[in-house]
C-alpha positions, -999 to +999 in steps of 0.1 A: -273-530-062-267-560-042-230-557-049-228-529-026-210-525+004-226-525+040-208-488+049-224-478+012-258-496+021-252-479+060-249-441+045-278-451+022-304-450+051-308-415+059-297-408+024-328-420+014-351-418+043-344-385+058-320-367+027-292-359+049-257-383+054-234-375+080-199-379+073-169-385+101-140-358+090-103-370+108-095-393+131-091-398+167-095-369+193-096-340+159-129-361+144-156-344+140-185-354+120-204-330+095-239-333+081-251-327+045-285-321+035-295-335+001-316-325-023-348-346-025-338-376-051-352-409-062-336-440-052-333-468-083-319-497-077-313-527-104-301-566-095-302-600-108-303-616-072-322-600-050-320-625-027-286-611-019-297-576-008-302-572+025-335-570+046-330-536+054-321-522+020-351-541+005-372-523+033-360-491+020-383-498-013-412-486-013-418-505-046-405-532-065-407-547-100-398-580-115-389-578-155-398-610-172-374-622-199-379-614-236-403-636-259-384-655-286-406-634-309-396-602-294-356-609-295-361-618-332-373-581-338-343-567-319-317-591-337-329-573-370-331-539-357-293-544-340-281-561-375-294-528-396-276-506-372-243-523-368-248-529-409-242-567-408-260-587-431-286-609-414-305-640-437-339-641-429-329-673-412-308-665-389-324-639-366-348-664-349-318-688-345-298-659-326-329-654-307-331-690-297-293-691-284-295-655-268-310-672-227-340-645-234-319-618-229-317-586-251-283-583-242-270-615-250-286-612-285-271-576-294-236-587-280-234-618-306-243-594-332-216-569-319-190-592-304-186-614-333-175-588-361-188-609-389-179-596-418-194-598-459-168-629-462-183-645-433-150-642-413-150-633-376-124-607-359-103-637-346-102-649-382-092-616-393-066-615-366-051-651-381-047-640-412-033-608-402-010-626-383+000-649-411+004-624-437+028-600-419+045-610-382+050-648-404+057-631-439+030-657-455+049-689-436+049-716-434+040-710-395+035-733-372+002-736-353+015-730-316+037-700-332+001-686-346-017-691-317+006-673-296+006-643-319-030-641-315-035-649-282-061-680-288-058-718-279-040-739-306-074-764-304-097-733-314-078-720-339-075-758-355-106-769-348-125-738-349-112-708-376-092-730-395-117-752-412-134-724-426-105-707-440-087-737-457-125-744-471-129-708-483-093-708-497-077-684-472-050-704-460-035-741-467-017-768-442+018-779-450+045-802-434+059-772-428+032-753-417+006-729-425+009-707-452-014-678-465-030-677-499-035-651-525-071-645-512-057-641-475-038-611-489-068-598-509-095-599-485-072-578-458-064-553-489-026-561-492-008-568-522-001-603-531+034-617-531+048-630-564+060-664-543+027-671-529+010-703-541-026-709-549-053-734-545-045-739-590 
């Protein structure tokens, strides 16, 4: 709420003191302004800096909360609860470690569950989108790593320092002079049929 605009915070006022705005119709000479009574409401308003709101809005609540952040204990519950709901498989592990990264927020927590898309291989959505990218706008490659980080919209150094690691490791892809170049599993784990001049890790 303290994102809103002093005109919004102005027709606020009587909103919610006497439950009535009045509201200027036309310009100049023909404008006329017309009053509308509202029905009795509750005003709830929710911030993360309330030292940005204004003194007269604050004075227009009559009462005012502070909610303290999450435990560590508490996030760990709700990292398990999201992971059964979004079906992502959690080790027992790794819910107090997502709870410990999350700034005490429940938000934060939930979105790294969401936002990351991991999947039963362990590969990410940006991973996904590599591969995807290797297997069909490059034909397999080679490509080169500025050609697939433009496909995918990512920084050359993430993609190299970040996704790759994991899928040469896991035998996804493989780095040539030439390039990069898909392997059989790429193909297998995104359900496409495997090309007869594809090479593998044997």
């Amino acid at each position: 709420i303290h994102r809103l605009s002093k005109v919004i915070e102005e027709y606020l006022y009587p909103a919610v003191e006497d439950f009535r705005i009045d509201i200027v119709i036309d310009q100049g000479p023909a404008a006329r302004s017309v009053r509308l009574n509202l029905p009795r409401f509750t005003l709830i308003g929710a911030t993360t800096r309330a030292g940005l709101l204004s003194a007269p809005l604050r004075s227009r609540f009559g009462v005012s909360h502070r909610l303290d952040y999450y435990s560590a204990e508490d996030l760990t519950s709700i990292v398990r609860r999201s992971a059964g709901l979004l079906e992502v498989k959690l080790e027992e592990s790794a819910a107090p470690e997502i709870a410990r990264r999350s700034v005490a927020t429940a938000s934060s927590a939930v979105t790294a569950l969401e936002m990351l898309e991991i999947d039963k291989n362990g590969l990410d959505e940006m991973d996904k989108r590599l591969l995807q990218a290797l297997t069909g706008k490059f034909k397999g490659g080679p490509a080169g790593l500025h050609s697939l980080a433009a496909a995918v919209g990512e920084e050359p150094g993430t993609l190299e320092e970040v996704h790759e690691p994991y899928l040469i490791l896991e035998g996804y892809l493989q780095r040539t002079q030439q390039g990069r170049v898909a392997l059989p599993r790429a193909y297998e784990v995104l359900g496409l049929k495997v090309p007869a001049s594809q090479p593998s890790l044997l």
